[in-house]
The first five atom37 places (N, CA, C, CB, O) and aatype in JSON, in Angstrom:
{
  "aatype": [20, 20, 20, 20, 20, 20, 20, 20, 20, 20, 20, 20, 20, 20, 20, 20, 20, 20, 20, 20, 20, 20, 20, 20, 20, 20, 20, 20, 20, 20, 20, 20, 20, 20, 20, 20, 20, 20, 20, 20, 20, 20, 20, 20, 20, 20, 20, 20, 20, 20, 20, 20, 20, 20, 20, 20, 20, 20, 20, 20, 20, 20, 20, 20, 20, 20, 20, 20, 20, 20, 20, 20, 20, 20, 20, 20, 20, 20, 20, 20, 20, 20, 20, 20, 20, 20, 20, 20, 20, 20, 20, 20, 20, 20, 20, 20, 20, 20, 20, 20, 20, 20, 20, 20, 20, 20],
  "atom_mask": [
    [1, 1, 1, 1, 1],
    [1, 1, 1, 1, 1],
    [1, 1, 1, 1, 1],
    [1, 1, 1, 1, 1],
    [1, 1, 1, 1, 1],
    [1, 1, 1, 1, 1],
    [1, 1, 1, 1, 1],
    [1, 1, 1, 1, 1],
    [1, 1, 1, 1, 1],
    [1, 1, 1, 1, 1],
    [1, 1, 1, 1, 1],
    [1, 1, 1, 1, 1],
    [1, 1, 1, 1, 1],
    [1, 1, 1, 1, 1],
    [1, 1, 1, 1, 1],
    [1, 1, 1, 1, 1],
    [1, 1, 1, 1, 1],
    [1, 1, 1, 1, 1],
    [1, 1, 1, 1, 1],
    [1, 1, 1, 1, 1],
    [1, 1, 1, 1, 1],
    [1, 1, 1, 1, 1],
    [1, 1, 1, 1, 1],
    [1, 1, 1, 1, 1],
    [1, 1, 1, 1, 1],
    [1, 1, 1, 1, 1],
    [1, 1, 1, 1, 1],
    [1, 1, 1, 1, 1],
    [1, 1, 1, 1, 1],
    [1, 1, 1, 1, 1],
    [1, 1, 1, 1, 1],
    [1, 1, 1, 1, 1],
    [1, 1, 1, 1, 1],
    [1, 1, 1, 1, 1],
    [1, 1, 1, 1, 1],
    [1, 1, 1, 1, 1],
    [1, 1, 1, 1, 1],
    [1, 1, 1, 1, 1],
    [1, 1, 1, 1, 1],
    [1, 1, 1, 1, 1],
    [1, 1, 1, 1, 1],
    [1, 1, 1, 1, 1],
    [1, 1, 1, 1, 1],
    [1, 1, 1, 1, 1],
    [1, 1, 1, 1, 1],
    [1, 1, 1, 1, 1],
    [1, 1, 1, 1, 1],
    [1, 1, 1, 1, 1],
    [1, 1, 1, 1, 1],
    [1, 1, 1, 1, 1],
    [1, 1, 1, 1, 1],
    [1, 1, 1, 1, 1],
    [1, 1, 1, 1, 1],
    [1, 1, 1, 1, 1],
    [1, 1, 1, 1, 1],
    [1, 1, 1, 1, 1],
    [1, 1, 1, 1, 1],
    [1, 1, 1, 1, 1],
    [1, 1, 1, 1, 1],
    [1, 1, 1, 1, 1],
    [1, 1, 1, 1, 1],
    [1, 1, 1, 1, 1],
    [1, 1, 1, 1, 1],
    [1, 1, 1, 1, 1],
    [1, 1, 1, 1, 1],
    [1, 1, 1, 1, 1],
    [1, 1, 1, 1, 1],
    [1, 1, 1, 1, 1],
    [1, 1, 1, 1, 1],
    [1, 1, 1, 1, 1],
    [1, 1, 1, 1, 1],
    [1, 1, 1, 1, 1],
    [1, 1, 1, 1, 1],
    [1, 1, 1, 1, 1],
    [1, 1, 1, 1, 1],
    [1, 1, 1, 1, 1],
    [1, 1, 1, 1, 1],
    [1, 1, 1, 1, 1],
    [1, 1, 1, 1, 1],
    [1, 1, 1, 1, 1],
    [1, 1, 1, 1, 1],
    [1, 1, 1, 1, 1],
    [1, 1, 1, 1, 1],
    [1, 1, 1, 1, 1],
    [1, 1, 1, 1, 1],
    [1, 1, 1, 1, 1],
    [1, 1, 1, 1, 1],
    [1, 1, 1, 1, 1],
    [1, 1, 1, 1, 1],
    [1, 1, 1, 1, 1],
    [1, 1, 1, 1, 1],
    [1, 1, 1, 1, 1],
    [1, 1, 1, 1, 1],
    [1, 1, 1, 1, 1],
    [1, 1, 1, 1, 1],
    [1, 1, 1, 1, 1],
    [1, 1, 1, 1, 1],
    [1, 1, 1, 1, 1],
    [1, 1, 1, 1, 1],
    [1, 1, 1, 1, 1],
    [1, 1, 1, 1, 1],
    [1, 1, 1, 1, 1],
    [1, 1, 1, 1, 1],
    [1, 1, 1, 1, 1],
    [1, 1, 1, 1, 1],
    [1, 1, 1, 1, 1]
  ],
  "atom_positions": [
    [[12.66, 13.06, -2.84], [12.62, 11.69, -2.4], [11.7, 11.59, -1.18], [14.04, 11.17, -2.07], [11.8, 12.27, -0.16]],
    [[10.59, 10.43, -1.5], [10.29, 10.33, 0.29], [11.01, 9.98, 1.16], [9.42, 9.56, 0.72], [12.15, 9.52, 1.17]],
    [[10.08, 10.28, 2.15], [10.93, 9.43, 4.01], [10.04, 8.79, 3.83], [11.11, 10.17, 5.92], [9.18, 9.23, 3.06]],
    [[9.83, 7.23, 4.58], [8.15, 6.45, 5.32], [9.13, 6.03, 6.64], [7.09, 4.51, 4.17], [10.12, 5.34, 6.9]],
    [[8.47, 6.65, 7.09], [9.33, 6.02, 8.59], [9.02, 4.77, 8.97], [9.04, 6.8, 9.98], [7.86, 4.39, 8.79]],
    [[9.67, 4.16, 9.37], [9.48, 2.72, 9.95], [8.78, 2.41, 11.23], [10.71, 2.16, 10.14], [8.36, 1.27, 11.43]],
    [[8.65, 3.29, 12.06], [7.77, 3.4, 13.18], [7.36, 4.68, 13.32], [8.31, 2.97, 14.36], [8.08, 5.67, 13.22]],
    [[5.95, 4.64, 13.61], [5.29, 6.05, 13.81], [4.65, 5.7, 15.59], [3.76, 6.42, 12.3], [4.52, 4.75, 16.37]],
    [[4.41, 7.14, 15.54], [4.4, 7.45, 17.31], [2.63, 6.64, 16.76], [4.61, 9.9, 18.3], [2.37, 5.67, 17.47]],
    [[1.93, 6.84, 16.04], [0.63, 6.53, 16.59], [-0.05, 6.05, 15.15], [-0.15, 7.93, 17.44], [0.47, 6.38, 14.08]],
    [[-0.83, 5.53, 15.19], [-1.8, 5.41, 14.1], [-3.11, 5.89, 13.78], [-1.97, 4.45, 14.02], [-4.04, 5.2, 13.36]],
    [[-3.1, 6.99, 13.98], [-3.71, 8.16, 14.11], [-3.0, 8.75, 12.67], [-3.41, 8.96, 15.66], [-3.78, 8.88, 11.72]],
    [[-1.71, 9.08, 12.46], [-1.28, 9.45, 11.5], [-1.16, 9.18, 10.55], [-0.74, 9.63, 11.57], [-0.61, 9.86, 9.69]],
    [[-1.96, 7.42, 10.3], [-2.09, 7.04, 8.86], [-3.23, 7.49, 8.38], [-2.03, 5.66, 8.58], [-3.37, 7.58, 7.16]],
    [[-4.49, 7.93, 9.44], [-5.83, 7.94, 9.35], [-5.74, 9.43, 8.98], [-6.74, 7.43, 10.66], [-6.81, 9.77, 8.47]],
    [[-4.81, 10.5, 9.04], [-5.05, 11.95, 8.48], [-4.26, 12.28, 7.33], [-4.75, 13.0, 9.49], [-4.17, 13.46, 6.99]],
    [[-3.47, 11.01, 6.48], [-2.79, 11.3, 5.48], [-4.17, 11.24, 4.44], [-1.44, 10.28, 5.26], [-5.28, 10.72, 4.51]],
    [[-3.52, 11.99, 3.55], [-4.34, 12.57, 2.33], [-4.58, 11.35, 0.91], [-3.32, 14.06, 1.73], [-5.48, 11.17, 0.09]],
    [[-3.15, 10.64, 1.2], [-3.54, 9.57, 0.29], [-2.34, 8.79, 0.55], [-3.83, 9.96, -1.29], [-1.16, 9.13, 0.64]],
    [[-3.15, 7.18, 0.7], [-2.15, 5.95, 1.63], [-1.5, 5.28, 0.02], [-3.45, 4.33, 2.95], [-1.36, 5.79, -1.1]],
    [[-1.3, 4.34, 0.4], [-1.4, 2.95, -1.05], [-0.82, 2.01, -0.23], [-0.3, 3.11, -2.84], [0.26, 2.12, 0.35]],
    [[-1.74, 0.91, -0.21], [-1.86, -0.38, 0.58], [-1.18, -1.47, 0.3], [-3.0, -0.82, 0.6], [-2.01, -2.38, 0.43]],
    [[-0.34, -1.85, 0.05], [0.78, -2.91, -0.27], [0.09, -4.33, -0.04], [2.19, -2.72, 0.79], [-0.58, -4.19, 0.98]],
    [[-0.02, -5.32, -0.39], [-0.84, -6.89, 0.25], [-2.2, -6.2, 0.37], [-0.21, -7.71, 2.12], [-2.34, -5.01, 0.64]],
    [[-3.29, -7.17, 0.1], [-4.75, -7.11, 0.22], [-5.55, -8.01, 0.94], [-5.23, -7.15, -0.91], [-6.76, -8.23, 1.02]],
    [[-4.48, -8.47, 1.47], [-5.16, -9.98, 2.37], [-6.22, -9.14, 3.28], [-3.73, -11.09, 3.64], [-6.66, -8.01, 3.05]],
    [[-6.51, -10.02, 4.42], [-7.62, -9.67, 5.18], [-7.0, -8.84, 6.4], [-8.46, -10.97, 5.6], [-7.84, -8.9, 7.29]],
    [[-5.88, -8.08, 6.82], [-5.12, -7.02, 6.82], [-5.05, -5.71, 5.85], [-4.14, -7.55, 6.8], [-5.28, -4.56, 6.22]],
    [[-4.82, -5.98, 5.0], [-4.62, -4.85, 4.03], [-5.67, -4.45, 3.23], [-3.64, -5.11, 3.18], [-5.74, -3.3, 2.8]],
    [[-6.49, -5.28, 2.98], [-7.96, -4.78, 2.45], [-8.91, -4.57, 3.64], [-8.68, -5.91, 1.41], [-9.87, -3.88, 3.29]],
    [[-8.97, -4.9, 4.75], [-9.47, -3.92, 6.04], [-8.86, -2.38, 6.03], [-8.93, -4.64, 7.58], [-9.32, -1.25, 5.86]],
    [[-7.87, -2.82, 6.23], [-7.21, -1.31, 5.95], [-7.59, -0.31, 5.39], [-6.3, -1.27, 5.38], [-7.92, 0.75, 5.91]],
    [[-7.57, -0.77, 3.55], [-7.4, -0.19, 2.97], [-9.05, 0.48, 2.7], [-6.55, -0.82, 2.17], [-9.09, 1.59, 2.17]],
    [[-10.37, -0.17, 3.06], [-11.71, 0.15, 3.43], [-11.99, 0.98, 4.46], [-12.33, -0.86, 3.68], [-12.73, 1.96, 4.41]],
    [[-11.29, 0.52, 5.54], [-11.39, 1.49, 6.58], [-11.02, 3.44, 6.44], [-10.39, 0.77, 7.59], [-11.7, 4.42, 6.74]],
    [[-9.51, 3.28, 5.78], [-9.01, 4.76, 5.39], [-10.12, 5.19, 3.9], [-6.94, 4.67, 4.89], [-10.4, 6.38, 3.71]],
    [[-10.54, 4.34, 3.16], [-11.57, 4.58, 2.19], [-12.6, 5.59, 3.04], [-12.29, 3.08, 1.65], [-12.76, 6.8, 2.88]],
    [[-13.22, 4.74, 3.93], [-14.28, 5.18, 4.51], [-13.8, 6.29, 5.65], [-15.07, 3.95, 5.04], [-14.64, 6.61, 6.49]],
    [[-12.57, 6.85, 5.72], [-12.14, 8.26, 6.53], [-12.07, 9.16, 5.17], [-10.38, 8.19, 7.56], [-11.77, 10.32, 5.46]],
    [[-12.16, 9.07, 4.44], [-12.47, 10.06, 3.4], [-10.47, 10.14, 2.61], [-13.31, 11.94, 4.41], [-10.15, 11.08, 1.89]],
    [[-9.63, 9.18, 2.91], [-8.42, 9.24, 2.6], [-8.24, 8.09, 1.1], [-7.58, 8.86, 4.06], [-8.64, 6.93, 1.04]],
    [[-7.61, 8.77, 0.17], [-7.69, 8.49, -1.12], [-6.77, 7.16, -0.61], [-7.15, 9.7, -2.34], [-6.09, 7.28, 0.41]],
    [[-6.79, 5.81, -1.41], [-5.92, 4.64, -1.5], [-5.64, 3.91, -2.9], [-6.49, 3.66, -0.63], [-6.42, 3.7, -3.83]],
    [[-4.5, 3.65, -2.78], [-4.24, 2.74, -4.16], [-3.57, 1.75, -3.19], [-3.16, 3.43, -5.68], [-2.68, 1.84, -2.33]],
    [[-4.64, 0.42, -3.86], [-4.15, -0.84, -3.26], [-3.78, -1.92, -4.28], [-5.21, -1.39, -2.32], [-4.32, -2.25, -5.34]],
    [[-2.57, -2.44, -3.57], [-1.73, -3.14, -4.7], [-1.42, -4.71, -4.26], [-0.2, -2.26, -4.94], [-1.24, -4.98, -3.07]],
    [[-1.38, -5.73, -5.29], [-1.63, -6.89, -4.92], [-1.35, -7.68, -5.99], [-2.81, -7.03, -4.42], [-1.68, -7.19, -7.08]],
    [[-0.65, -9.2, -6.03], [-0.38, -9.85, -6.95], [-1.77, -10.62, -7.25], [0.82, -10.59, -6.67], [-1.85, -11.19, -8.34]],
    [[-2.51, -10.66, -6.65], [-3.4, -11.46, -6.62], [-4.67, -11.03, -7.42], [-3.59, -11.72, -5.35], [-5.56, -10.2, -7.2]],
    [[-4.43, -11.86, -8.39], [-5.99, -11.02, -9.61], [-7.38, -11.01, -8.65], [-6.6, -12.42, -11.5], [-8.08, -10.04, -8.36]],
    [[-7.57, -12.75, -8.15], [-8.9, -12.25, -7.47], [-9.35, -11.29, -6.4], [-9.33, -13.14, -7.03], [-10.46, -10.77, -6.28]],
    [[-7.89, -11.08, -5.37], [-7.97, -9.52, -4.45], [-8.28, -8.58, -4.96], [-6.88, -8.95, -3.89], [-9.24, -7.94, -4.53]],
    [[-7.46, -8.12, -6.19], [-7.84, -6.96, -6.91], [-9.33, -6.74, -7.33], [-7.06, -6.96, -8.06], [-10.02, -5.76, -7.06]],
    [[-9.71, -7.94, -8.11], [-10.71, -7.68, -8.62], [-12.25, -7.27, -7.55], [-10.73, -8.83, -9.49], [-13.28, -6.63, -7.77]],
    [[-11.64, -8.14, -6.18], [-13.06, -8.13, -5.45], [-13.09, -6.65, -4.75], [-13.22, -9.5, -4.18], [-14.06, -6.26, -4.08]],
    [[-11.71, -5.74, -5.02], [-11.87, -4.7, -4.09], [-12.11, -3.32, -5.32], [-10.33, -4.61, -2.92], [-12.12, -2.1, -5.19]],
    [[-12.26, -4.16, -6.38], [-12.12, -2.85, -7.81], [-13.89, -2.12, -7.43], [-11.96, -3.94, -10.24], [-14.96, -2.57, -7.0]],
    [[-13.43, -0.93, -7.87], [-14.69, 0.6, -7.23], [-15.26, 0.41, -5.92], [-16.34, 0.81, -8.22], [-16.42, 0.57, -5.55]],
    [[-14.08, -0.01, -5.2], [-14.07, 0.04, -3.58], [-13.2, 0.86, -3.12], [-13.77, -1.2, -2.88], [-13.47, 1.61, -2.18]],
    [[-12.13, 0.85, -3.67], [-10.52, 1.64, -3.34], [-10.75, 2.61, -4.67], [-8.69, 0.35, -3.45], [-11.52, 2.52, -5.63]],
    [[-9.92, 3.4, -4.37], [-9.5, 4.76, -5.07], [-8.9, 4.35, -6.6], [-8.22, 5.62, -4.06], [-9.07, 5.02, -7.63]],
    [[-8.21, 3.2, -6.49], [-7.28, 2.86, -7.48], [-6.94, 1.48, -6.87], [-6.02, 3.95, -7.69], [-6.46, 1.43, -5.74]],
    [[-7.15, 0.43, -7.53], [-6.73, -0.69, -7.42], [-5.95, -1.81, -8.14], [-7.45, -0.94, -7.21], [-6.71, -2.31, -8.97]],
    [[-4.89, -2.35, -8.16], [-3.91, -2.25, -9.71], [-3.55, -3.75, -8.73], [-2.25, -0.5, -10.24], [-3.53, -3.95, -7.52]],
    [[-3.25, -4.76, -10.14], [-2.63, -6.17, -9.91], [-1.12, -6.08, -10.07], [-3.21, -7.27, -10.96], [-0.88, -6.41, -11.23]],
    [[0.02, -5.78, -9.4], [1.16, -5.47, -9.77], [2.43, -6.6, -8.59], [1.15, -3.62, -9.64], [1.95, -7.28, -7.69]],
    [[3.28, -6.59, -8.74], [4.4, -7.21, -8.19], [5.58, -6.08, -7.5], [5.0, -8.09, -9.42], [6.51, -5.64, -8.18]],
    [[5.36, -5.7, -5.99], [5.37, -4.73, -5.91], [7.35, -5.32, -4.94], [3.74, -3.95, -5.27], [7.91, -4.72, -4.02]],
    [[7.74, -6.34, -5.52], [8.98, -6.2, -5.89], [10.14, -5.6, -6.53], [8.99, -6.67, -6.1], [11.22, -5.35, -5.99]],
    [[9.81, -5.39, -7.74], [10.16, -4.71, -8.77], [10.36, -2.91, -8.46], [9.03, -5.12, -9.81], [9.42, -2.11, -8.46]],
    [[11.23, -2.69, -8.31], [11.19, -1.22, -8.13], [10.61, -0.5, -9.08], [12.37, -0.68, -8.0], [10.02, 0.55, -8.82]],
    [[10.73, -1.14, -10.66], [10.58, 0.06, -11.47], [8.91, -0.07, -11.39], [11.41, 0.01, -13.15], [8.33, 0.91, -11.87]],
    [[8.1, -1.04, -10.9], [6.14, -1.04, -10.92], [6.15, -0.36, -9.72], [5.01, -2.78, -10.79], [5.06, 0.19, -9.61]],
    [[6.95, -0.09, -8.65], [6.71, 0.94, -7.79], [6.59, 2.4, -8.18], [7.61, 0.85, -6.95], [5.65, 3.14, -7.9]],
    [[7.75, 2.75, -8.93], [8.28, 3.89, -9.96], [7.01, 3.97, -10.35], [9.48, 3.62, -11.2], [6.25, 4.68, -9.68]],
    [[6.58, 3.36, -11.34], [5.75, 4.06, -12.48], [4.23, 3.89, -11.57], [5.85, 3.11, -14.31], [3.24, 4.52, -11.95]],
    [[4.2, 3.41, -10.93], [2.71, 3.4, -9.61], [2.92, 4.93, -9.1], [2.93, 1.97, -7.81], [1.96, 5.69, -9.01]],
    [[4.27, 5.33, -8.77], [4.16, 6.5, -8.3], [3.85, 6.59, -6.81], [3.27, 7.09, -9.05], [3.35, 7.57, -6.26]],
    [[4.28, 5.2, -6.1], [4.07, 4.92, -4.98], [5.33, 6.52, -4.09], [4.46, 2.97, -4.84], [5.01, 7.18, -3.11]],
    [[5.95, 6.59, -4.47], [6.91, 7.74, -3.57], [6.19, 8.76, -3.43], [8.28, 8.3, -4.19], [6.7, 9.58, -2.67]],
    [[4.76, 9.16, -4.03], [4.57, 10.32, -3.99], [2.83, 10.43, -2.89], [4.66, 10.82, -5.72], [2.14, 11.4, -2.55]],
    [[2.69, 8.85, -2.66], [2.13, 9.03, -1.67], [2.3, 9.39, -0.19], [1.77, 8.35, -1.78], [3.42, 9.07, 0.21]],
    [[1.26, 10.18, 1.08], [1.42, 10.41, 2.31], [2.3, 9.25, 2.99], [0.12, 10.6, 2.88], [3.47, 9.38, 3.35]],
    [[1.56, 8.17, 3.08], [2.46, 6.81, 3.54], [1.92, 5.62, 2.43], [2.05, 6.25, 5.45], [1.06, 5.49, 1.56]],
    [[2.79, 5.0, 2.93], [2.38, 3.38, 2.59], [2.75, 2.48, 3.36], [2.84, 2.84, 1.42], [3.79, 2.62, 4.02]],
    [[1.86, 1.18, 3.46], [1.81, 0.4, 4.22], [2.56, -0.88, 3.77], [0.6, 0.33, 4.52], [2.51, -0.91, 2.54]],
    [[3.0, -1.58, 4.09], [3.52, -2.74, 3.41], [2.57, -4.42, 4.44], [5.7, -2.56, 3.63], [2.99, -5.15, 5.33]],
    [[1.53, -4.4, 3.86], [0.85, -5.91, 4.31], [0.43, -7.05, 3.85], [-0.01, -5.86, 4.71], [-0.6, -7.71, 3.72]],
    [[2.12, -7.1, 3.53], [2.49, -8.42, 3.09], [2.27, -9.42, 3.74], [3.57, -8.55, 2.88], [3.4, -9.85, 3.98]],
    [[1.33, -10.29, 4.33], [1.55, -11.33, 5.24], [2.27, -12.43, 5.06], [0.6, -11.74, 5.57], [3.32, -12.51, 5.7]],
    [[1.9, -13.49, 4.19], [2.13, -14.87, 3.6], [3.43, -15.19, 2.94], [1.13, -15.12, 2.61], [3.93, -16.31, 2.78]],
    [[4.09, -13.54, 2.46], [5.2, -14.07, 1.92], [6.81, -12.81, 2.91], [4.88, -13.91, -0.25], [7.16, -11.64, 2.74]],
    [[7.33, -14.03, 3.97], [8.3, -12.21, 4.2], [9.26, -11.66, 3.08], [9.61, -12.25, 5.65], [9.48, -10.49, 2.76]],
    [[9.67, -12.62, 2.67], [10.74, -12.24, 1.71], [10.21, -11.37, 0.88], [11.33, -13.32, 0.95], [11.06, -10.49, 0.76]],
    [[8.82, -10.96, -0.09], [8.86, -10.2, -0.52], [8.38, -9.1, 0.3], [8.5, -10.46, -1.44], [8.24, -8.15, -0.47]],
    [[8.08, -8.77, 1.42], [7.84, -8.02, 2.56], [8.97, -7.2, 2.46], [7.69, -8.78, 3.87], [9.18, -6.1, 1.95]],
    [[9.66, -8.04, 3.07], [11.09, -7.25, 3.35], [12.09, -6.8, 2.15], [11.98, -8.21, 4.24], [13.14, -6.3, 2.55]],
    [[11.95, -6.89, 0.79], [12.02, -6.5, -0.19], [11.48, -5.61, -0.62], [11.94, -7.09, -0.68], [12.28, -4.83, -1.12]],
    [[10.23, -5.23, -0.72], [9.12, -4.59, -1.22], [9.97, -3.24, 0.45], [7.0, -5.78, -1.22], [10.86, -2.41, 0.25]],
    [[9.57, -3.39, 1.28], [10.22, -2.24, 2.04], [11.51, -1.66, 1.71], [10.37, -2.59, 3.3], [11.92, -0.51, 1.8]],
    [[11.97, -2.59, 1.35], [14.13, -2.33, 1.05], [13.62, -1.55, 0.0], [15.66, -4.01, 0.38], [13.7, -0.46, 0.56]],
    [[12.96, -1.2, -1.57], [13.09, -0.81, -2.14], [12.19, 0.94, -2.11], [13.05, -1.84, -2.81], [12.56, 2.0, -2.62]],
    [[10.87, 0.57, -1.24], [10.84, 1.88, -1.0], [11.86, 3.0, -0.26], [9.86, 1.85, -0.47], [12.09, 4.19, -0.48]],
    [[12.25, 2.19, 0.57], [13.52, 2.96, 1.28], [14.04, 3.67, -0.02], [14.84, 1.82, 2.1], [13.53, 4.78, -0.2]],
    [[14.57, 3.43, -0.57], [15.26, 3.94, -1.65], [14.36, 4.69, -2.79], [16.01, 2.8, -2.22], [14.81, 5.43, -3.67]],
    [[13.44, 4.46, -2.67], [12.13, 5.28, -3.88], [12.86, 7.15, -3.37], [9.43, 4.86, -3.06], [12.37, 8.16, -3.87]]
  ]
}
């Protein structure tokens, strides 16, 4: 089972994981998820939003249109078996704080 800790001493430590997956793609999470691109750190970025996906597809490592509510599209994403993940959800908390409740438990 993973841990993702809920607070890390620095963010430094997202920038030396081996491979992230970016939760929300807004203009938060697709910075993000370009920035660790461009540190040489593998990403799968995930997003309900067809046109996010599409504008960041053979930019990111893996880029998938999914509802990252659902535990079992976490499951089969295989999100537990990444270094960390980020959850940058902006616009909606409820699925924020959902989408975290269920990795807890991944």
């Amino acid at each position: 089972m993973a841990r993702f800790p809920l607070f890390g001493d620095s963010s430094r430590r997202i920038a030396e994981a081996d491979s992230v997956a970016v939760i929300g793609l807004g203009r938060f999470g697709s910075s993000l998820a370009l920035e660790l691109m461009a540190s040489g750190t593998e990403v799968l970025g995930i997003d309900v939003d067809e046109e996010l996906v599409q504008s960041l597809n053979g930019q990111l490592t893996q880029v998938v249109r999914a509802d990252s509510t659902r535990e079992e599209v976490l499951r089969q994403l295989a999100v537990d078996e990444f270094d960390r993940v980020v959850v940058a959800i902006g616009d909606d908390v409820q699925a924020s704080i959902l989408t975290a409740s269920i990795l807890l438990q991944l």
